[in-house]
C-alpha positions, 0 to 999 in steps of 0.5 A: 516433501523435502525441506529445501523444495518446501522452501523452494515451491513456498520461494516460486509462489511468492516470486510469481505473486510479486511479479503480478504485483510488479505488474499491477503497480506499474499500472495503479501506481503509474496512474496514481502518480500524476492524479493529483496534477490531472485533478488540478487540471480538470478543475479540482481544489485541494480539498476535493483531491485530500477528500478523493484521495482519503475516500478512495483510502476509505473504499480501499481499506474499508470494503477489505473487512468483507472481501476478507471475511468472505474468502475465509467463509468461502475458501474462493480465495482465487476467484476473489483475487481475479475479480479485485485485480481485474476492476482495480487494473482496468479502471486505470486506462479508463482515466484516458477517457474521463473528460471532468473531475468527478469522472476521474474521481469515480475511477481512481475510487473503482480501482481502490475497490479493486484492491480491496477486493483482491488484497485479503485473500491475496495476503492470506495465500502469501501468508501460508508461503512466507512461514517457511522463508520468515514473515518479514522477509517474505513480504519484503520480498514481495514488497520489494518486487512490489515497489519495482513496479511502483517505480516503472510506473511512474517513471514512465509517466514522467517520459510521456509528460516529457514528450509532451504526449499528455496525461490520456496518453500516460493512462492508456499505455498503462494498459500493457502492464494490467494485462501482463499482471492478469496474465502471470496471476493466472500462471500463479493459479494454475501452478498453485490452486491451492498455496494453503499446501505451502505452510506447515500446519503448527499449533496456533492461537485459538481460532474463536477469536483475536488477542487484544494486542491485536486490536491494539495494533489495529489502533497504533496502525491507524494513528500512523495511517492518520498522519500519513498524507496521501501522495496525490495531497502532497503531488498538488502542492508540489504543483500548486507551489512550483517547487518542481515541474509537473513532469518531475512529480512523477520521478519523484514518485518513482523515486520514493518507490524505490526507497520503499522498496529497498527500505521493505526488504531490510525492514522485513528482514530487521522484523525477523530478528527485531519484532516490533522494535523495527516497526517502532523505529519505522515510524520514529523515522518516518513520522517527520516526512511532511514538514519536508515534503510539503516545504518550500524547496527541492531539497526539502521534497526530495528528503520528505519522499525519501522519509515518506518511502521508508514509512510505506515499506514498513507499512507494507512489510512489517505491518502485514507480517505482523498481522499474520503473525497474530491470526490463526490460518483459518482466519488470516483473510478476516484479520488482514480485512479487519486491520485493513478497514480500521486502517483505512477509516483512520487514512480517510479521516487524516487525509480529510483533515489534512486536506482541510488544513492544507487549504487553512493552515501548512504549518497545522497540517505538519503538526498533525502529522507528525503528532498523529504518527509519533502517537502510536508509539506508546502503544507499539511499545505496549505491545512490544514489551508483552513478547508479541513477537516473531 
């Protein structure tokens, strides 16, 4: 096979995996977008939305270790993202029929469950396609197409609370696009049984284990994931304060997709030439989103969502090609669910606390932000100043 059709079929994979997740986050970002204001209405305080939010962080990273160690064992890639997709898509529309809090907290959880099902394997199969088109670009690429969705959703949400039609009715729309994710992820599986084919087989780290600079990562990522407050936290206070309508909540949502997803493109492309450096210069950036975006004004919450995006896109794109970058093929599943878990460990331990702080003390809950975040630093500098790069 020629290099350029290599490159061609490796392209065509990634577009049709970021198509399904274009999908997908239209359906889980749409739902997610307002949860917080749906959680207020149904009774809900500000530390059972932080400890929600943080606990369905927790299932959502956290069960990845298994979800990845078991499709390295079992090569099952496909059926393992059918599954997640399908419980973590299904779950959302559910939310129309949750008639207290407790319900549509089990369900938010259902669909994080879902993710951390279907996202190792699913990594892991874009991993072997993005060798050839450049790890940072090829998860930005995916990224962007990603947040594309991430931003429809919610987006759309905001028109059914303008029309008045009510959460249930937001949440049973969402049903349209996690059939049409379902739909074109079993395109992608009949067109690419096996995306292993798309990397080139190369000489790689040992096989018997992970670097420690590995591991290190996996600590710097999780001081980072720590100061991060989960949307639902920060859409309770803009409701909770006023600062904006309940129906602008969800723009503003989308709007902070849309910073991450251009933000995951040139920050993936940035990777390529930069290495860490980039993910460095991410996290600086973005590490004082929450004295805007828990403020007082409209100008504050719109410069704290735009600081939060740029950090989700480097999250989302930098991190993930970092991670391939470091692990074997053979055990690339196993690394995404072991950075995935001690990330999500760290998000649910920061988002509790934040919530606790956020009921104590405003001022507290910015401090530990953006300390939590601009601790990681040192040691992305660590790992940047040994030559761990792309």
């Amino acid at each position: 096979m020629s290099k350029s059709l290599e490159n061609r079929s490796a392209m065509t994979f990634v577009v049709l995996v970021g198509v399904v997740s274009l999908f997908a986050d239209m359906t889980y970002e749409g739902g997610r977008s307002v949860i917080g204001p749906y959680l207020a209405t149904l009774g809900a305080s500000g530390m059972a939305v932080g400890f929600a939010a943080g606990f369905g962080e927790l299932v959502g990273y956290g069960l990845r270790l298994f979800s990845g160690a078991l499709a390295d064992r079992t090569k099952r890639y496909w059926l393992l993202t059918f599954l997640g997709y399908g419980i973590n898509l299904l779950a959302v529309p559910l939310l129309a029929l949750a008639g207290h809090w407790n319900a549509a907290v089990g369900l938010s959880i259902a669909e994080r469950l879902g993710k951390a099902i279907r996202t190792p394997p699913r990594d892991a199969m874009l991993s072997h396609a993005t060798q050839s088109l450049g790890r940072g670009w090829g998860f930005g690429l995916h990224e962007a197409m990603d947040q594309t969705g991430a931003t429809l959703g919610p987006l759309l949400m905001a028109l059914v609370l303008y029309l008045k039609e009510g959460y249930r009715t937001g949440f049973a729309l969402l049903l349209i696009p996690a059939l049409l994710a379902l739909g074109t992820l079993y395109t992608a599986w009949r067109f690419y049984p096996h995306p292993e084919n798309l990397e080139i087989k190369t000489p790689e780290m040992s096989a018997e284990g992970f670097s420690s600079h590995f591991w290190l990562f996996i600590v710097a990522a999780g001081l980072i994931a720590a100061g991060y407050a989960d949307f639902s936290l920060i859409a309770y206070h803009l409701q909770k304060m006023r600062v904006v309508s309940s129906m602008t909540i969800p723009v503003l949502y989308a709007g902070a997709m849309g910073v991450e997803a251009i933000s995951a493109l040139g920050l993936g492309w940035l990777y390529d030439r930069r290495g860490l450096s980039t993910l460095i210069l991410a996290t600086v950036l973005s590490a004082f989103f929450a004295p805007l975006a828990f403020g007082s004004s409209v100008a504050m919450a719109l410069g704290g969502m735009v600081l939060w995006g740029v950090g989700m896109g480097a999250s989302e794109s930098v991190m993930k090609a970092t991670v391939a970058r470091m692990a074997p093929a053979d055990k690339r599943a196993t690394a995404y669910g072991l950075f995935n878990m001690g990330y999500g460990v760290f998000w649910f331990a920061g988002s509790v606390l934040l919530g606790w702080l956020y009921d104590r003390s405003l001022p507290g809950l910015m401090l530990f932000s953006v300390l939590a975040q601009l601790a990681a630093v040192p040691l992305l500098l660590s790992i940047h100043s040994k030559q761990v790069r792309p």
